[in-house]
N, C-alpha and C positions, 0 to 999 in steps of 0.2 A: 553585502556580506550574507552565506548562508549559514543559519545556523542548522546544527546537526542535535535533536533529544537523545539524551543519555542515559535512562532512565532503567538501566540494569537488565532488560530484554532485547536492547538491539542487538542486529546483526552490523555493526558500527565497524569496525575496522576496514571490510570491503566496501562500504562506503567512502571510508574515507580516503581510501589509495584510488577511488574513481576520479573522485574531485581535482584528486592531486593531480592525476593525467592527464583532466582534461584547464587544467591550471585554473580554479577555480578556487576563492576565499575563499576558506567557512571558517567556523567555527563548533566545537564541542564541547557542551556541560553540562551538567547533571544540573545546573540550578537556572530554573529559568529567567530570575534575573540580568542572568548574562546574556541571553537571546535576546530582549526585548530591542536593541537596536536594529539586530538584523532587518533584514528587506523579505527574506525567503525563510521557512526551515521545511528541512524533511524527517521525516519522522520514519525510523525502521522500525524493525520488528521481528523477533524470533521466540518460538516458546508457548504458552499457556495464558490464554486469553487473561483468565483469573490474575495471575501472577503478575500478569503487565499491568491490567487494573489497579492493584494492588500498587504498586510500585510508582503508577503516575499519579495517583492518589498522596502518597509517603510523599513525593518531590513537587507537588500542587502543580506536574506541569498537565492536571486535568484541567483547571482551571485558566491554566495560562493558554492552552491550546483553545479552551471554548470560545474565551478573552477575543483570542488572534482571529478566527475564524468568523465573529461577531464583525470585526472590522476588517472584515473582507482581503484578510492576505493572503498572501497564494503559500500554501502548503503542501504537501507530497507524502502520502502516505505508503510505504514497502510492506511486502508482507503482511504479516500480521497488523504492521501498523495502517493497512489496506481493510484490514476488516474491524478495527476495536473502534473506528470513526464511528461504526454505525450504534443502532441505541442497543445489541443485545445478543449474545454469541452463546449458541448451545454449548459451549466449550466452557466445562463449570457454571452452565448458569448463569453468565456473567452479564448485567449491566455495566454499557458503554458507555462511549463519550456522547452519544447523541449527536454527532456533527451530519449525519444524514440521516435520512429513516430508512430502517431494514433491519434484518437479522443476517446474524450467519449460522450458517448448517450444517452439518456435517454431509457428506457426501450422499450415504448412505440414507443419513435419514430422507434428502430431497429424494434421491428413489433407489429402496430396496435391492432391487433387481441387478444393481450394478453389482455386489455382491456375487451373486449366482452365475453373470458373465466374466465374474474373475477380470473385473477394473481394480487394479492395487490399488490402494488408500493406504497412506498418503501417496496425489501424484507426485512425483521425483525426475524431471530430466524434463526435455526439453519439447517444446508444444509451438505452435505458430498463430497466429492469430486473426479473427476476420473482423474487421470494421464498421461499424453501424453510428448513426445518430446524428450522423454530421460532424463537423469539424473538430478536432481537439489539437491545441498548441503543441503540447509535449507531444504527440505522435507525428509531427510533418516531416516530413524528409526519410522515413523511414523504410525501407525496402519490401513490396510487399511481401514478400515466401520470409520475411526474416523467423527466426526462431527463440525463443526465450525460455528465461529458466523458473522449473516452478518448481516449489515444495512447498504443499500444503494438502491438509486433510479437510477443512472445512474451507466453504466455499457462500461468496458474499452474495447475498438476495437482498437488491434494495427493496423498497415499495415503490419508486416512480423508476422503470427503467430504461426511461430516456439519457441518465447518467450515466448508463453501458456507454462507453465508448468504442471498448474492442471486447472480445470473449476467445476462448478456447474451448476446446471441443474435445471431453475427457469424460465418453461416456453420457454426459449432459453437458450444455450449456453453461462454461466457466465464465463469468465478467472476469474480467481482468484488468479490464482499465476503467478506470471513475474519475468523470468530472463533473461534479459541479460549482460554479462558479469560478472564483480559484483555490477549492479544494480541488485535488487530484490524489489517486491511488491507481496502485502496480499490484495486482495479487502476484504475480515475477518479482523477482529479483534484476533490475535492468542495474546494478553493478555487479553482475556475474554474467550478462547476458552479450558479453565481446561489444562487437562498434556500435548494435543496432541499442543497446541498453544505455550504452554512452550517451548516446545521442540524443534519449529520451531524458538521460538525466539534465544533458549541456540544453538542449530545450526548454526545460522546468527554471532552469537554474540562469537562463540568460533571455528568456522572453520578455 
């Protein structure tokens, strides 16, 4: 069974009509109680670093996430929930989960310059992606030219970046895909991203 965190900042409902198509259990609730059977969760994300902090803080699934993570199960983090894993997000200042070491950035702040070349912030629409580091489960089968969906203004810098799995290239050097161990994170949305995001999810969710 997967469970799905509910914790008042997902972008939940496009998740959840992926699952459905690709005929996958979950499950969804605000109280992490009710996850602790599952086998898998993923963890979306839309909104203000601060705000989600705040909110999985209120629903203790900070705790329940560090908990899971400690005993090595496989997780998936979307969006924002791709970047609050790490320990600390210029977005409010905000102290994370700590589930990898790094910061996140704002675009501009990593370099200036993008600014001056007239790079939008936030990126919006759609980017393709190059592969590095070796193998990762949720990416096989994947098409290489595929393309995927981004919106985001601040952009994930771990400290060991052997976790890069894949990145995009929006002015600098986006990660965009993170693994380590079985943690995994999508800075995409791969249930907005048609077959090739499906796939990354049916991947995650059936390895």
């Amino acid at each position: 069974m997967i469970g799905i965190i509910d914790y008042n900042a997902g972008n939940i409902t496009s998740v959840e009509h992926a699952l459905r198509s690709l005929k996958i259990d979950f499950i969804r609730s605000k109280n992490p109680t009710d996850l602790e059977n599952c086998n898998k969760l993923i963890f979306p994300g839309v909104g203000d670093a601060d705000y989600a902090m705040d909110q999985l803080k209120k629903t203790g699934f900070d705790t329940f996430m560090k908990k899971w993570i400690a005993e090595n199960k496989p997780l998936m983090g979307i969006c924002l929930g791709s970047q609050i894993i790490f320990d600390w997000s210029e977005e409010g200042n905000t102290d994370c989960l700590g589930l990898i070491q790094g910061k996140i950035k704002h675009f501009y702040t990593i370099n200036p310059e993008l600014k001056a070349q007239e790079i939008k912030v936030p990126q919006i629409g759609w980017n393709n992606l190059t592969y590095q580091n070796g193998d990762c489960p949720i990416l096989r089968g994947l098409n290489p030219n595929a393309d995927f969906y981004f919106v985001h203004s601040y952009v994930i810098c771990p400290q060991d970046e052997s976790v890069i799995k894949a990145y995009a290239d929006y002015g600098i050097k986006v990660p965009a895909v993170i693994q380590k161990g079985n943690l995994y994170a999508c800075q995409f949305h791969p249930e907005k991203s048609g077959q090739e995001g499906l796939k990354i999810l049916s991947n995650f969710c059936r390895k």
